[in-house]
N, C-alpha and C positions, 0 to 999 in steps of 0.2 A: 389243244382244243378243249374249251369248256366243257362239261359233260351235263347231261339233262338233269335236273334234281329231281330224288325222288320221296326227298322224308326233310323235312322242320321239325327241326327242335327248338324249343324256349323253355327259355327260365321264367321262375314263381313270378315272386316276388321284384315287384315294381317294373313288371312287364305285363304281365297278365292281369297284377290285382295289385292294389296297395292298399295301405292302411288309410282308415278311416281320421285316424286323431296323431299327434307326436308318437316314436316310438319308444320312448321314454316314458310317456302317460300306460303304452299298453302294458312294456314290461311291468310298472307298478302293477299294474290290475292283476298280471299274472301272480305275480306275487305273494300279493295279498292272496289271490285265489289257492296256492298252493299251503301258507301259512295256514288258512284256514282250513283246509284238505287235514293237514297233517297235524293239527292240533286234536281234532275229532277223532285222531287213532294216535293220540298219546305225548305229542310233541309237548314240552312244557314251556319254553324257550319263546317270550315276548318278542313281537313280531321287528324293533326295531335289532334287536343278537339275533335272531333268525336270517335276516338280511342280510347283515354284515357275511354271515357265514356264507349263504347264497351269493352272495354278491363275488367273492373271492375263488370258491369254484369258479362260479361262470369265468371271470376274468379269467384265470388260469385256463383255461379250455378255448379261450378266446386266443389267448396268447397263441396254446400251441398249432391253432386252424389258422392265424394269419404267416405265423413265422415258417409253418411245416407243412402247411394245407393238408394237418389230419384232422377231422370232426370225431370231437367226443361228443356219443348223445347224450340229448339230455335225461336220461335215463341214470347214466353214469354221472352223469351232475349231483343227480338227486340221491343215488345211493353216497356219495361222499358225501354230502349235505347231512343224509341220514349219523353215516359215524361222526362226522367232528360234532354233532348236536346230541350225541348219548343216548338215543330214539332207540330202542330193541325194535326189531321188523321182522316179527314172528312170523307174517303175513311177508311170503317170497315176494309174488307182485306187486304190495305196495309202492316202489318206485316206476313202476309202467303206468299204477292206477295214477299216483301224484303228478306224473309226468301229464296225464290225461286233465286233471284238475289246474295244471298250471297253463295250459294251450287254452282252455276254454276262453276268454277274454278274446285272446289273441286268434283265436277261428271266425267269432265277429266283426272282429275290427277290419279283417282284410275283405274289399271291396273289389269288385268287377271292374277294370277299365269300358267305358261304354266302347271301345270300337273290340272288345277281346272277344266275345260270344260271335259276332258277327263273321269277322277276320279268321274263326277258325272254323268258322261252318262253312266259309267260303273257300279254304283249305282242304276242309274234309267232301266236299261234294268235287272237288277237282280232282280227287283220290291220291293225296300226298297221306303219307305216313308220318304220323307225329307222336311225336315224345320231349317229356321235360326232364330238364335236368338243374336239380335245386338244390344249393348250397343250403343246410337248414338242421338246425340241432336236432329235427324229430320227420322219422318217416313217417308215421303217425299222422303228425301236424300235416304235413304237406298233404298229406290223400286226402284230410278229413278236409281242409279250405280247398279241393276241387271238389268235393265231393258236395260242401256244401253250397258252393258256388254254380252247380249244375257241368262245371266243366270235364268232370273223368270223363267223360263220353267218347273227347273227341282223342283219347290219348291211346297208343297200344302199347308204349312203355312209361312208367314217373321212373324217375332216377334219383334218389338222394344221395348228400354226403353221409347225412346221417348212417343211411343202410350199408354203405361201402366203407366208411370211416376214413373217406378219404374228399377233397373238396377241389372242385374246382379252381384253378387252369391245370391241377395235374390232367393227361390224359387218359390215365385209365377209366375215369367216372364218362369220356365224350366212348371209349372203346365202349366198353360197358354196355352205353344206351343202343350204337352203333350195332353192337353183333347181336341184340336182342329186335332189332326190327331187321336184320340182315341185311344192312347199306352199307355200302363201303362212305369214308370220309369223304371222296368229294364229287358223291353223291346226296351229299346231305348240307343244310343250310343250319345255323346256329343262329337264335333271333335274341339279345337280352341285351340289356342296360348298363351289363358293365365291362368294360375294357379290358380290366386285368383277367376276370372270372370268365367271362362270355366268348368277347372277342380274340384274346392271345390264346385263351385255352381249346377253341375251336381253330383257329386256324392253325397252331402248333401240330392239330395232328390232318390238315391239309381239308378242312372242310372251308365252306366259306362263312361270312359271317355279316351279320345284319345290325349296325348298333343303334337301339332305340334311343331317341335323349329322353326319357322321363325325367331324368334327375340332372342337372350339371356336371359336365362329363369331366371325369378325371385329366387333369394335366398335366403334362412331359411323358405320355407313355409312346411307346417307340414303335406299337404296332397300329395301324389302322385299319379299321373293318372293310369290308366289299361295296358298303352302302351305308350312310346314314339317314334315318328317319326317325320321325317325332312321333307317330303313332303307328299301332299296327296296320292299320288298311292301307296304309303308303311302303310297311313290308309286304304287302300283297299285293303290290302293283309290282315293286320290285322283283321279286320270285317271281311273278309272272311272265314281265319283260323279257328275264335272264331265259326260260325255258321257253319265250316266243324267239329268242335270236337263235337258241339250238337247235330249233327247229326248221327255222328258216335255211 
């Protein structure tokens, strides 16, 4: 038998909010925004050998969150960044504050899907429990783009990789969110865009799962969601239906 749900979760990015411009144009801007951070407390190192260096981190950190789904934050980026660039960082916090100076672009750029404000008010007045769970280099970043999106409101738990150091479809990060609202797995819905991250990794630990198409959905994966839809107001029809048939 189906069970009544009683808590949604969704992912950040490209579910709730996307970027405004390429994410290639934003990474630049971050960039630059960090080069310039860090030249102001000492850095000597011309911003195209500042890059290169950056750039190699990141990759590296990238590698190991696709192949191993562990996130290194960017916190830990920037302190390597700091030694291979010969930086002294007298100042302990400067890679939290740099980390802070490199989001900034990239807090602007991420934008409101027009149906996400609506769709979660219309969740939270029905009295479902919700929580996000966001693959993402910085817990920082994530609170601060709901934060300035007007969205924390509607949430009683965010969940990053960043803060757990671990990334989505492992399960411990869906555990995680799970025993911090106190639902069991399928008692709870998983709402995001991505197949590998959202959908295998929600249903793996027996929740159900909702896949939005914002983006061209990945092809040859072996698992398939509970429902597909193209925006969220049509997963809130969804969710709906599912908890009017258990009720019926």
């Amino acid at each position: 038998m189906v069970s009544l749900l009683e808590a949604v979760f969704l992912d950040l990015g490209d579910t709730l909010v996307h970027l405004d411009r390429p994410w290639e144009d934003v990474f630049n801007a971050n960039l630059q925004e960090l080069h310039t951070y860090l030249t102001t407390n000492g850095l000597k190192q011309d911003f195209h050998r500042f890059s290169e260096t950056f750039v190699m981190q990141f990759d590296a950190a990238s590698t190991q969150a696709s192949l191993h789904k562990i996130e290194v934050p960017m916190e830990e980026i920037i302190s390597n960044v700091l030694k291979e660039s010969g930086l002294q960082v007298p100042d302990t916090d400067l890679p939290t504050k740099a980390m802070i100076a490199f989001f900034g672009p990239e807090i602007e750029a991420w934008q409101v899907y027009t149906d996400t404000i609506e769709t979660l008010a219309a969740l939270d007045k029905r009295g479902y429990k919700m929580g996000v769970i966001s693959n993402a280099k910085s817990d920082w970043a994530v609170h601060a783009i709901l934060k300035r999106r007007n969205l924390e409101k509607f949430f009683k738990t965010i969940v990053s990789s960043a803060a757990l150091k671990i990334r989505k479809p492992r399960p411990e990060i869906f555990t995680h969110a799970l025993n911090a609202l106190g639902v069991n797995p399928h008692d709870a819905v998983f709402v995001g865009d991505s197949i590998e991250a959202d959908v295998a990794g929600s249903k793996n630990i027996g929740m159900r799962s909702i896949h939005v198409l914002r983006r061209p959905v990945e092809d040859n994966h072996p698992v398939n969601p509970d429902a597909r839809v193209t925006n969220l107001s049509d997963a809130l029809e969804v969710i709906t239906n599912w908890n009017s048939d258990c009720a019926d």
